[in-house]
C-alpha positions in Angstrom: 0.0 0.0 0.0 1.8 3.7 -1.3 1.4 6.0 1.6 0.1 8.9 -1.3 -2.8 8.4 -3.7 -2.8 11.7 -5.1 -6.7 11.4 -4.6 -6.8 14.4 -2.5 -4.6 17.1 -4.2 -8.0 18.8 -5.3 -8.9 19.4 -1.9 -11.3 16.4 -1.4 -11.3 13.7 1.1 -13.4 10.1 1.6 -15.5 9.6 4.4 -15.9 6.0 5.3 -18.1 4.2 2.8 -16.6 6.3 0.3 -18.7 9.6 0.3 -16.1 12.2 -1.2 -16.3 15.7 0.6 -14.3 18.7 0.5 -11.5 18.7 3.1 -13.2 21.6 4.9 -16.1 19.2 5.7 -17.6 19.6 8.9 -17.1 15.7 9.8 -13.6 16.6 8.7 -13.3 19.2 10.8 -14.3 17.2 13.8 -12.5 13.8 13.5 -9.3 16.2 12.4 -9.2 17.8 15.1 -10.1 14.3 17.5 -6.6 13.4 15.4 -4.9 16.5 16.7 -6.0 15.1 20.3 -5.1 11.6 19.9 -1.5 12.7 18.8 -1.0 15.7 22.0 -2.1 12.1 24.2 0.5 10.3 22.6 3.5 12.6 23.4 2.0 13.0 26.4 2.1 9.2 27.1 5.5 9.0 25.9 6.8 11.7 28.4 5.1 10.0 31.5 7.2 8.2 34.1 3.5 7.0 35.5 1.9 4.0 34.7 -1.7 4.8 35.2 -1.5 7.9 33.7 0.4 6.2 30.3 -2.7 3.4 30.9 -5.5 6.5 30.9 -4.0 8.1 27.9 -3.7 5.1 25.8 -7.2 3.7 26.4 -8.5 7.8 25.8 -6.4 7.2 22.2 -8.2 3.6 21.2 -11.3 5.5 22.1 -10.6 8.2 20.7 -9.9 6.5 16.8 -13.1 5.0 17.7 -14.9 8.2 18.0 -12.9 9.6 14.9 -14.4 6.9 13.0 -18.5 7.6 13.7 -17.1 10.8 13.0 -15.6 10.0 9.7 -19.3 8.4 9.3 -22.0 10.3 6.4 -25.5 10.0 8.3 -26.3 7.6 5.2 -23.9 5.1 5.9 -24.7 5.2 10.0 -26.3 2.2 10.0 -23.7 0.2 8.0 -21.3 1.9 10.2 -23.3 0.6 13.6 -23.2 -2.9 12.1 -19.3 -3.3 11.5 -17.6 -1.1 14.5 -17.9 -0.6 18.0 -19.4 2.6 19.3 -18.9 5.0 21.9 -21.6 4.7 24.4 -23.1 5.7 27.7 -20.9 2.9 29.5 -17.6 4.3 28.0 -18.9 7.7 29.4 -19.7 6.3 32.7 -16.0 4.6 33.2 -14.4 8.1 32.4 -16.8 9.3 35.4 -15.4 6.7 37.2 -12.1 7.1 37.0 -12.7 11.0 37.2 -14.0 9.9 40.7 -10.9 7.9 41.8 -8.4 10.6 40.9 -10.4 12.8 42.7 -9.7 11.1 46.1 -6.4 10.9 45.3 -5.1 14.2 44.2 -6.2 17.8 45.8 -7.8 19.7 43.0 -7.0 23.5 42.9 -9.7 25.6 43.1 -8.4 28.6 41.0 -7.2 28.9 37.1 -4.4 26.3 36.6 -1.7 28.2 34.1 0.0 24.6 32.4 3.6 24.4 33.1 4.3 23.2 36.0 5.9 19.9 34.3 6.5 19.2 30.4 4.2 16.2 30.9 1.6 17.9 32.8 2.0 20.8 30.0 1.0 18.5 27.2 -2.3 16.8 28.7 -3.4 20.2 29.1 -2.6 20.9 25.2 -4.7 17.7 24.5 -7.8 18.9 27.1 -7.9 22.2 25.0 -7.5 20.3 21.6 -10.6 18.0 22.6 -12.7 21.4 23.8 -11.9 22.4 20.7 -13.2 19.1 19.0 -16.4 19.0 21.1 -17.0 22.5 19.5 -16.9 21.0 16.1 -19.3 17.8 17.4 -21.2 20.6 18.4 -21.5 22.0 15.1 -22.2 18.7 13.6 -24.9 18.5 15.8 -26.5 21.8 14.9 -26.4 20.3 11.3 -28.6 17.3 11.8 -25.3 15.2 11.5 -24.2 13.7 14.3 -26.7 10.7 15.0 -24.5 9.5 18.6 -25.1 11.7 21.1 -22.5 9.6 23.5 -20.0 11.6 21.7 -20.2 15.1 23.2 -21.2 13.3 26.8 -17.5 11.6 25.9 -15.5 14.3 24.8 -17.0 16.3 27.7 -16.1 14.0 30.2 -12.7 13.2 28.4 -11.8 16.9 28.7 -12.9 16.9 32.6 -10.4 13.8 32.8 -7.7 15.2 31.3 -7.4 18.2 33.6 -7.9 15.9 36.4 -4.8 13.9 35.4 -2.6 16.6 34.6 -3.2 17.7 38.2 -2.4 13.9 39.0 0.5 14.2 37.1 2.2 17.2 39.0 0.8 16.2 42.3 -0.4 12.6 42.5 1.7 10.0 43.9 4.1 7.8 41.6 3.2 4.8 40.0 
């Protein structure tokens, strides 16, 4: 497989099930942007010394590319789409409460405006919580348009954003593990 196809050099792109779009495409926009996020969590990952927060920020990625592809979804292929791939559902949203609730007891939260920098690594999770704000703005809009037919997604990329600031505080202040 070529890594190049020349197939987009006119400023198209395919959504799964082959639907071509422009590249400025609101889906686009949205699972582009979830890509942005995935790849912030991944340097992040890298730069950890702590196991549970590499395990949170891998597990966010898988879901993550999960997301990206119901994203990456026209509404006329949904179904097909439901029928071959897993989903993001109210479950997955309830185990990023869940873990939101165990860091909690484990890490005092500050109760004023956090300005990122206390550590590189800590630094970077907050880059990918304001990259995923910034993708839940484009679910958003896909919403508004009659086009996004899983409403898990924003409760997810809600809740994902709430985690991530959660775990950059764990980061800086939680213990090692």
């Amino acid at each position: 497989m070529k890594t190049f196809n020349k197939k987009g050099d006119k400023g198209e792109t395919s959504l799964l099930f082959n639907a071509r779009v422009p590249k400025s495409d609101p889906h686009c926009e949205a699972y582009g942007t979830i890509d942005e996020a995935v790849a912030a969590l991944g340097l992040a990952r890298a730069m950890s010394r702590k196991e549970q927060v590499q395990h949170v920020l891998l597990n966010a990625q898988k879901d993550l590319f999960v997301l990206a592809g119901e994203l990456a979804t026209p509404m006329e292929a949904y179904a097909e789409f439901v029928r071959k791939y897993p989903l993001i559902t109210a479950q997955k949203v309830q185990e990023l409460e869940d873990l939101i609730d165990e860091l909690e007891r484990e890490v005092d939260i500050p109760r004023e405006f956090v300005i990122p920098g206390d550590s590189a690594v800590s630094a970077v999770i907050h880059l990918a919580r304001a990259t995923v704000r910034r993708a839940e703005r484009r679910v958003v809009n896909l919403q508004h348009i009659g086009q996004l037919p899983n409403q898990e997604l924003l409760r997810y990329l809600n809740r994902l954003a709430d985690l991530l600031f959660i775990l950059a505080c764990y980061e800086d202040r939680g213990p090692l593990k």
